[in-house]
Structure formats: structure tokens, C-alpha cells
C-alpha positions as CSV (number, residue, x, y, z in Angstrom):
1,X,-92.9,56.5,-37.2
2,X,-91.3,55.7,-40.3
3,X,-91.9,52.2,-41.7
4,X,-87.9,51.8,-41.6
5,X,-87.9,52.7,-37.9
6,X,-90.8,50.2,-36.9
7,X,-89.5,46.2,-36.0
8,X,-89.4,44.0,-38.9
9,X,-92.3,40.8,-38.7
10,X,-91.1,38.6,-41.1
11,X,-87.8,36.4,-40.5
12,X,-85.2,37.2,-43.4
13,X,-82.7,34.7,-44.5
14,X,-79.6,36.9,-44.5
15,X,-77.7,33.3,-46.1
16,X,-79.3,30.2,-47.6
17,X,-78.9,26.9,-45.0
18,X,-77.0,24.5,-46.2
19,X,-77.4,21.0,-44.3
20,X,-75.5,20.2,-42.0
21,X,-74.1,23.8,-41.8
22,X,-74.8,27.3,-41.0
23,X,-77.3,30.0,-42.2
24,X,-77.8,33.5,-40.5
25,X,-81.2,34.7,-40.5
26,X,-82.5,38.0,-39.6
27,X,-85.3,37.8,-36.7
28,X,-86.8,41.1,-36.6
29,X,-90.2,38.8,-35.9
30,X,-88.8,37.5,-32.4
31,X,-90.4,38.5,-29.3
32,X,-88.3,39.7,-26.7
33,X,-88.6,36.9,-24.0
34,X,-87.2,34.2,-27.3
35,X,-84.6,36.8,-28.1
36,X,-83.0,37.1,-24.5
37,X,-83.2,33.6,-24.3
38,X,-81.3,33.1,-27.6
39,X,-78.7,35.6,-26.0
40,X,-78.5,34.4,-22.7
41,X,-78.1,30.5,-24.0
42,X,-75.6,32.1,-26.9
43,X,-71.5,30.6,-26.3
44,X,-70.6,32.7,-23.2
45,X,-73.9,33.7,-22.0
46,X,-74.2,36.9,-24.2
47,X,-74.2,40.6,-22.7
48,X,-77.3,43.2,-21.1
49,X,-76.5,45.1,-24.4
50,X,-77.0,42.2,-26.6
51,X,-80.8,42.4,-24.9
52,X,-83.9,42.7,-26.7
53,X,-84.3,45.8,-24.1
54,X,-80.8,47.4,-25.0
55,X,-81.9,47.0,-28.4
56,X,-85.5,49.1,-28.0
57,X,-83.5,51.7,-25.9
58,X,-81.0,52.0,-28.3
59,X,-84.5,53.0,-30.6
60,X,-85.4,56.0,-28.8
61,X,-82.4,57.1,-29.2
62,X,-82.4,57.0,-33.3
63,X,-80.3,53.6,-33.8
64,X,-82.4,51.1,-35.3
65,X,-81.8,47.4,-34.2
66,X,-81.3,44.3,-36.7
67,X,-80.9,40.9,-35.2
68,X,-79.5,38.3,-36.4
69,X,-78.9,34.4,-35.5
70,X,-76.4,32.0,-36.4
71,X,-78.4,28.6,-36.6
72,X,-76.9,25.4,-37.7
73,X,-79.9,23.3,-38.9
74,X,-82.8,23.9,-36.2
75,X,-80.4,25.1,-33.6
76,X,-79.3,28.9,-32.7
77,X,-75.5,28.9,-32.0
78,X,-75.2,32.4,-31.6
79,X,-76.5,35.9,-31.9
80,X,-75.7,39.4,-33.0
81,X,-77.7,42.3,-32.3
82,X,-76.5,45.3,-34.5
83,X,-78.0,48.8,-34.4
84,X,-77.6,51.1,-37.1
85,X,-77.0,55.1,-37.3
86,X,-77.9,57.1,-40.5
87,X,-74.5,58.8,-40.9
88,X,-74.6,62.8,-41.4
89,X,-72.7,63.6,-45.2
90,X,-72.0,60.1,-45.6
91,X,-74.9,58.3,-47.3
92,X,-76.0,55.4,-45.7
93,X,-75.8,54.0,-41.8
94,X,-73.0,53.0,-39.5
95,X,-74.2,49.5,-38.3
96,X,-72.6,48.8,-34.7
97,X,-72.9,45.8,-32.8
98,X,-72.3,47.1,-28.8
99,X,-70.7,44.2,-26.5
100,X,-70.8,41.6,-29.4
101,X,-71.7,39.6,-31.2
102,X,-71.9,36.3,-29.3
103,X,-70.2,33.2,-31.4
104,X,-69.0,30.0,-31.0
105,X,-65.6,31.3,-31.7
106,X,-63.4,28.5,-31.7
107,X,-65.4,27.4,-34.7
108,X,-63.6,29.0,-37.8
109,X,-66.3,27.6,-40.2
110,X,-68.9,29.4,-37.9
111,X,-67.7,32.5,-37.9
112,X,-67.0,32.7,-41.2
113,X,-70.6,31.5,-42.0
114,X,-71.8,34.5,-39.8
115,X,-70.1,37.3,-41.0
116,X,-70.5,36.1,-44.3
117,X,-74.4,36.5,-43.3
118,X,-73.8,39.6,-41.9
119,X,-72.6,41.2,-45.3
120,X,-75.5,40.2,-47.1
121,X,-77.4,41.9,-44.3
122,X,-75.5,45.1,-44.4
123,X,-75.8,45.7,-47.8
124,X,-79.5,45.6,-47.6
125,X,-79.5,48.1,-44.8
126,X,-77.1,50.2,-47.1
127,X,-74.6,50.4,-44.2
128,X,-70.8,51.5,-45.4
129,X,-69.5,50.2,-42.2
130,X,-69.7,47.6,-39.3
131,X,-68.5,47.8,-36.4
132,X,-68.1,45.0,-33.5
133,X,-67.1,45.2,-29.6
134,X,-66.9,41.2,-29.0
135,X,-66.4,40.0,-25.7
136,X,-62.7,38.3,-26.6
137,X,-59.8,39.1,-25.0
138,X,-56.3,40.1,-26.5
139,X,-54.9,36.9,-26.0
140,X,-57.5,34.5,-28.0
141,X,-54.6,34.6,-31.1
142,X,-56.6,32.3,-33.3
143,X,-59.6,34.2,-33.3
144,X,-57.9,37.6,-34.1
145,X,-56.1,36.3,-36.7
146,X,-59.6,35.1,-38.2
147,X,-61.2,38.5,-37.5
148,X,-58.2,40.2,-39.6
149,X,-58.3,37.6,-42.2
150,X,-62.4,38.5,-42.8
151,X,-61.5,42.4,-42.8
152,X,-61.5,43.9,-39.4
153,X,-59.1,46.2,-38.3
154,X,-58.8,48.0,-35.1
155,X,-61.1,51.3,-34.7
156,X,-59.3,54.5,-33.2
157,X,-61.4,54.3,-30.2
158,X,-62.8,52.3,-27.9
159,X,-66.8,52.9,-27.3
160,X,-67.4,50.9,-24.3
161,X,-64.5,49.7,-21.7
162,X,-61.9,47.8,-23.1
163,X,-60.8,46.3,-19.8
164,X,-62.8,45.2,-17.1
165,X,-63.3,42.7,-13.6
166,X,-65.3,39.8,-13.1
167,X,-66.0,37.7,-10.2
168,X,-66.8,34.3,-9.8
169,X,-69.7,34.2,-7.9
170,X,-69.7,29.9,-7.5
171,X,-67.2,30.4,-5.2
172,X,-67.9,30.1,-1.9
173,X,-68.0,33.0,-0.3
174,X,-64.8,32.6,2.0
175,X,-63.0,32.3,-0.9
176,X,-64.4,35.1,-2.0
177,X,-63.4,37.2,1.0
178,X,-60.4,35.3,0.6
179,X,-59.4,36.5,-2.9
180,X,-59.9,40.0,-2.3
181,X,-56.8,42.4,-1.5
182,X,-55.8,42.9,1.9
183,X,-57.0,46.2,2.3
184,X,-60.6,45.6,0.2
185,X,-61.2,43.0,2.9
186,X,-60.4,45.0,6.0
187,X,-63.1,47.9,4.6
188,X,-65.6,45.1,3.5
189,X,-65.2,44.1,7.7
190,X,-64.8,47.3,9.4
191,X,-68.1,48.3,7.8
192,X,-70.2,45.6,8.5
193,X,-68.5,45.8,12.3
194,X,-69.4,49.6,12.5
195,X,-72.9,48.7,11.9
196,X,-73.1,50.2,8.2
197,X,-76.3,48.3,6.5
198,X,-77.0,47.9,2.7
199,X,-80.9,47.8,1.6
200,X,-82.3,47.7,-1.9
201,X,-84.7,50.4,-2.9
202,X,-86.0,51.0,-6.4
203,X,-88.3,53.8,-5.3
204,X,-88.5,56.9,-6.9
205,X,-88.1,58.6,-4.7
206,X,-84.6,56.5,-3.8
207,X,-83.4,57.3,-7.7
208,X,-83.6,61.0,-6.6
209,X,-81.9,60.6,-3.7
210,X,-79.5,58.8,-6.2
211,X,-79.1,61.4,-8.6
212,X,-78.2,64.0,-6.0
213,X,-75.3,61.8,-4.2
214,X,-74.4,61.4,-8.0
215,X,-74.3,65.1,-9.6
216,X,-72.3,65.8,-6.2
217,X,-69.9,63.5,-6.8
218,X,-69.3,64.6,-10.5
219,X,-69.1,67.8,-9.3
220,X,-66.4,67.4,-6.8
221,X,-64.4,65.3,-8.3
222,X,-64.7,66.7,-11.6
223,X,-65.9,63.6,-13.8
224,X,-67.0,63.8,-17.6
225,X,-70.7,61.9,-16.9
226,X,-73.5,61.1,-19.7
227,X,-76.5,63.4,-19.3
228,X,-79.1,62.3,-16.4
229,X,-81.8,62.2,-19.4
230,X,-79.6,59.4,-21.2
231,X,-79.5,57.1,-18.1
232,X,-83.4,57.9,-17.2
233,X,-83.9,56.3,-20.4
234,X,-81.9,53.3,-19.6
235,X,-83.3,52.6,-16.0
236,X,-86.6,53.1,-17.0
237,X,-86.2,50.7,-19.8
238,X,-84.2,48.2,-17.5
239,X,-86.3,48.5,-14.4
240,X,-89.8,47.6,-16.7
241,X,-88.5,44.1,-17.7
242,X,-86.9,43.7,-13.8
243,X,-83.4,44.1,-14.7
244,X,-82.5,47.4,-12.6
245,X,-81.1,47.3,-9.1
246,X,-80.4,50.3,-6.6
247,X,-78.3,49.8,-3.4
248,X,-77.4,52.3,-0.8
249,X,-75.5,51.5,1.8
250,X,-76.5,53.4,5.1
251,X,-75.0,54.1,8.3
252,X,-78.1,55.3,11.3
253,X,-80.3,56.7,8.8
254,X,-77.8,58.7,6.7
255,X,-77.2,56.8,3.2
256,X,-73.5,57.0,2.2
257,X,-73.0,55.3,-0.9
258,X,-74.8,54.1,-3.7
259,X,-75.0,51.8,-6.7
260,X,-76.9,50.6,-9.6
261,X,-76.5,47.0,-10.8
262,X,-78.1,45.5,-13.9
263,X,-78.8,42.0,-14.7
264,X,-79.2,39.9,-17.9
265,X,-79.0,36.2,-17.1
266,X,-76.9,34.7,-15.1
267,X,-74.6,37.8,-15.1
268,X,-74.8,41.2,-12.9
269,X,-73.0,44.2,-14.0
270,X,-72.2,47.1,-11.7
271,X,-72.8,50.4,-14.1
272,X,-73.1,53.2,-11.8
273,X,-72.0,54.1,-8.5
274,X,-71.9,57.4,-6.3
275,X,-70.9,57.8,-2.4
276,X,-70.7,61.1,0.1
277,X,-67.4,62.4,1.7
278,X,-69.1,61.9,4.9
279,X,-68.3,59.0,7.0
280,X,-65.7,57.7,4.5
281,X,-64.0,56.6,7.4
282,X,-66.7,53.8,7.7
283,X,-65.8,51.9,4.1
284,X,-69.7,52.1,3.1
285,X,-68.8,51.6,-0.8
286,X,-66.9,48.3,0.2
287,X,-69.8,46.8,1.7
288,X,-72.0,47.9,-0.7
289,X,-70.2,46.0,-3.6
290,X,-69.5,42.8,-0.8
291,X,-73.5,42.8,0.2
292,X,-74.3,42.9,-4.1
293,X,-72.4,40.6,-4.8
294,X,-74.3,38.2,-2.2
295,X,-77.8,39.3,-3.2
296,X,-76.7,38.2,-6.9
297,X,-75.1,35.2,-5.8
298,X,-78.3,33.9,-3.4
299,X,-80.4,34.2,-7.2
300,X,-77.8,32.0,-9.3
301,X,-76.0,35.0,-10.7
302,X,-72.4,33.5,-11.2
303,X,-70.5,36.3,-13.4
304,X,-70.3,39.7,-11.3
305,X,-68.5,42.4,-14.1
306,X,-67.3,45.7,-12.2
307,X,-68.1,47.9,-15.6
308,X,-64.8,49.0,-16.6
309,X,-61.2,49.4,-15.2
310,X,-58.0,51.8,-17.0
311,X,-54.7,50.4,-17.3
312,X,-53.9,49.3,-13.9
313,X,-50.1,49.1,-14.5
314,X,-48.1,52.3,-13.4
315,X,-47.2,54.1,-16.2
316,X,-50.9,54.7,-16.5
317,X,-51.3,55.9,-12.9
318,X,-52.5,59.2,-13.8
319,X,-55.5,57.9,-15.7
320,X,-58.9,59.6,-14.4
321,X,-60.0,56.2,-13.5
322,X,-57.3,54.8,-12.0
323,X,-58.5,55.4,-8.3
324,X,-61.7,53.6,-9.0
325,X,-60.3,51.0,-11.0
326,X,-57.7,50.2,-8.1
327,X,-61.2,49.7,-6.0
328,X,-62.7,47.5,-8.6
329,X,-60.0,45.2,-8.8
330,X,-59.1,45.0,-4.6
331,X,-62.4,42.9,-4.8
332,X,-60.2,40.1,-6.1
333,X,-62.1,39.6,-9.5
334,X,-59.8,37.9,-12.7
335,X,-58.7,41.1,-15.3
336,X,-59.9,40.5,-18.8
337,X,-58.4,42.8,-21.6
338,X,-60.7,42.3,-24.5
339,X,-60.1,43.8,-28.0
340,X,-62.1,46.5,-28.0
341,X,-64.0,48.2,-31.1
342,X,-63.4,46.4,-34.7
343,X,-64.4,48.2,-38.0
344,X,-65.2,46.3,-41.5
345,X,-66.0,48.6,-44.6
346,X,-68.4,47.5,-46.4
347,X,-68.7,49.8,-48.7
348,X,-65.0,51.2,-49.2
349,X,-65.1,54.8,-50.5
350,X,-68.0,55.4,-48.3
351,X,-66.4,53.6,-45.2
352,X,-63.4,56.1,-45.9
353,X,-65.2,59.4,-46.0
354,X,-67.2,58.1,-42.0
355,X,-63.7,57.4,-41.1
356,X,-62.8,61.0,-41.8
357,X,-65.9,62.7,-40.8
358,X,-66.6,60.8,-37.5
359,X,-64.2,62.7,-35.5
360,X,-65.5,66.0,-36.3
361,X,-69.2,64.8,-35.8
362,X,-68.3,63.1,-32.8
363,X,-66.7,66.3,-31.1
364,X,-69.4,68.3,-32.3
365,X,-72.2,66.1,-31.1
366,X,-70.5,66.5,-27.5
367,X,-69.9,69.8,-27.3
368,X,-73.3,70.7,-28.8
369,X,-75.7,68.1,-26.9
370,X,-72.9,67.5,-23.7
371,X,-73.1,63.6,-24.4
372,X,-72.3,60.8,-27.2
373,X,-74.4,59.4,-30.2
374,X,-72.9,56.3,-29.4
């Protein structure tokens, strides 16, 4: 490996502390177990790929990760983990923070401190551009204003789901039933009544059986998917540090529908379902999602996120997701609309020509490799 590729083992101070105040320090030396915990005590609880894990997948796949903490004195307040991407014609690296970072937002003098840090940082990894996906919705004024008044300005695309559904799992779970639509309850019932059972198995030779409910289902209903070798990577990854989770949901020996549920603190997050034509009739996905949602709950898992919903109002009813997001959201889980992928130049002419060269690259990555860079 090239020494750039291999973990830094010294901490870097990205800014100087200043008592009393903040100071963003670069923590390449961290082991993983003080780096999730960092994350999953950051404001909000932080994200799976904010993880150390996320971060060493994100390795194999030629991003390099740089983490950074916001500390005020001895205390970390929040945490960014940034990968970076050596951009093709464009000298330097794109450096792109997935699902963060993780701030106390509603301090101004904090955030200011940390991107502030995060400059510093960026020109020492010569990146032109950072990017950020943060966790706040549309409707936090104060802290978009503050994100426009550093720089940031709304990318053309979104990389991960804008919009998405969360339940609260410390609710009881009446009022969980409760909440849900009218019909999402019905098929959460009629499946448990027609005897349809949901078991957890993390064999391999379950994840077979997952992949070929899954191709089947791309197939027929003609989804756009990542490439099985991109998730293999990710599960493998997840399911070594205990955070991977495969369901089926099976009615007298045939198995129906499927899912796979990832954990990082006190959060699960459905990423990837499948189910069969075959005995529709009996609602096996419903239960499926109803019976995860209880095995999360019994092991203090309190934030359940569906993975990401379209537009659910109808002039977006032809979206490709719509019919799944109407699913997600019948399990009566609160809407959040966050703001999506933010870009700061760094380096201005050289943020400029990425800008005009991503698109190309980025369609002809796809069509050459049948997946994303991202």
C-alpha cells in the first residue's frame, strides 16, 4: 500500500485550542471501538456511515478516510468522518463527508470553529472540494443560513436519500401499531394470523438464498441496483464488527420476503429488502418490518430509519420508488426532509473544472463498471 493510503498514527491538530473554546483535531490514531463511541455519543447520535467500519470499507473501495473531532477543551462535541477521492483530470481529491458530519448545530461558534478546522485540513490533503450530506432537515433556517454564510451551496445531486422515515421505537408498542396506516396495520395482522413467522439467519448460506429472492426482484420489476460485489463488501465488513442483520419472513417452510437491517448505536436502519410474488396475499413484508422493529426495540434501539423514501406528494407519483416509499411510510414513522448534498470549493478554479467534469466521469464510471464511485 501506499503510505498515503495506510491510517495516520499520530493525532493532527487541524486548529490550535483556544481555552475555553474549540479546536478540531485530526484522529487518524483512534481505534475503532473510541471512534464509534465518539460518533455514537456525537449531538444526535451520529450515523452507520459515520462508523469507523464505513470508513475502512469506504478504503477498499479507493476513498481514503480522515477523521476529525470537534473538542472544546478535553471534551469531543462532535465528529466528521470525511473520505477523499483522487479526482481524474482535476488535480487533487474530492473530500466527501457521507451522512454528516455530526455537530452541535445550534452552536454558531461551534460550527464555525469546525469548518474552520476542516479548511486547514483540506488543504493539507490538497482537496479542491468538500462536500457534506448532514443529517438536518430543510426546515432548521438558522443552520442553513450559517452553512451558506461559511460557503456551501447546494450540489446538483443528491448521493444518498434526501428524504427518509423514522420510528420511534420508545413507544410502546400499541402505539406503535397504533400509528401505523390503516391498511399497514391490517397486513402487519393478517400475517401474523395466517401463521407467517420471521426468523433471523446470518448464514451463508441464508445470504444466497438472499441474493436470489433479490436479483429476481430487480429483474421483474426492473430496478437500477448496485452490483452484488459492492454490497458483499459492505456485509462482510458490517457482519465482522456484529452490525449486519438478515430477516426472512416465512410461511410453512417457503421464505417470502426478506431484509437486511444494519445497526450503529442506538439506531437500526433497514438498507435492503427483497420479497417473492408468491403468497403476496399473506402480507409477509409487513410483518417482516413489524417483527424488526421488535427485535431492535427488545436491545434498546430507539431510532428505526426505513432508508429512503421519494416525494410522497402526488405530483411525484410516478417516481420509481413511490410504491415502496408508500410502504415505508404506512408504518407510521415521522418524514424528515433533510438537505441533501452541500459543496464548498476550496480551491476555486480547481473546484470549477470537478464541477464540469463530474458528470461526464460519473456517467462514464456507470456505464463502464454498472455502478457508482460514490
Amino acid at each position: 500500500a501506499k503510505e498515503e493510503d495506510l491510517p495516520r498514527s499520530t493525532t493532527h491538530d487541524a486548529s490550535p485550542p483556544v481555552p475555553g473554546r474549540y479546536a478540531v483535531l485530526e484522529r487518524g490514531d483512534a481505534a475503532p471501538s473510541q471512534w464509534n463511541a465518539w460518533t455514537e455519543n456525537s449531538p444526535g447520535g451520529g450515523h452507520l456511515f459515520q462508523s469507523y467500519e464505513w470508513g475502512e470499507i469506504k478504503r477498499v473501495l479507493k476513498w481514503r478516510p480522515v477523521r476529525l473531532v470537534l473538542q472544546r477543551e478535553d471534551e469531543v462535541v462532535g465528529v466528521g468522518q470525511f473520505v477523499t477521492y483522487s479526482t481524474p483530470l482535476v488535480p487533487g481529491v474530492l473530500m466527501y463527508c457521507p451522512k454528516g458530519p455530526w455537530l452541535p448545530w445550534e452552536d454558531a461558534e461551534a460550527v464555525r470553529a469546525f469548518f474552520r478546522g476542516l479548511l486547514d485540513v483540506a488543504k493539507r490533503h490538497r482537496a479542491h472540494t468538500i462536500k457534506i450530506e448532514p443529517e438536518v432537515t430543510e426546515d432548521s433556517t438558522r443552520t442553513k443560513e450559517l452553512l451558506a454564510e461559511i460557503g456551501f451551496k447546494k450540489f446538483r445531486w443528491n448521493v444518498n436519500h434526501k428524504m427518509t422515515t423514522t420510528v420511534d421505537l420508545e413507544l410502546p408498542e400499541d402505539e406503535l401499531l397504533a400509528n401505523m396506516k390503516k391498511g399497514t396495520r391490517y397486513g402487519v395482522r393478517r400475517a401474523l394470523r395466517e401463521g407467517v413467522k420471521v426468523v433471523e439467519d446470518n448464514s451463508p448460506e441464508a445470504r444466497e438464498v438472499f441474493w436470489r429472492m433479490h436479483g429476481e426482484m430487480v429483474d421483474r420489476k426492473n430496478f437500477w441496483s448496485r452490483p452484488r460485489s459492492y454490497y458483499s463488501i459492505v456485509w462482510k465488513v458490517m457482519e465482522d464488527a456484529g452490525r449486519a442483520h438478515l430477516f426472512f419472513a416465512e410461511h410453512e417452510g417457503d421464505q417470502l420476503a426478506a431484509a437486511l437491517f444494519y445497526t450503529f448505536g442506538r439506531k437500526c436502519i433497514y438498507m435492503l429488502g427483497t420479497s417473492k410474488k408468491e403468497k403476496r396475499e399473506l402480507q409477509p413484508a409487513y410483518a417482516l418490518q413489524w417483527e424488526a422493529m421488535r427485535w431492535a426495540k427488545q436491545r434498546g434501539i430507539t431510532h428505526y430509519d426505513m432508508w429512503g423514501i421519494s416525494n410522497l406528494d402526488k405530483p411525484y407519483k410516478d417516481h420509481p420508488l413511490y410504491g415502496v416509499s408508500k410502504f415505508k411510510a404506512g408504518f407510521g414513522g415521522g418524514i424528515e426532509d433533510f438537505l441533501g448534498c452541500l459543496d464548498l470549493p476550496v480551491s476555486r478554479v480547481r473546484a470549477r473544472a470537478w464541477d464540469g467534469v463530474e458528470p461526464l466521469y460519473f456517467r462514464a464510471y456507470q456505464r463502464l463498471k454498472g455502478d457508482v464511485y460514490y
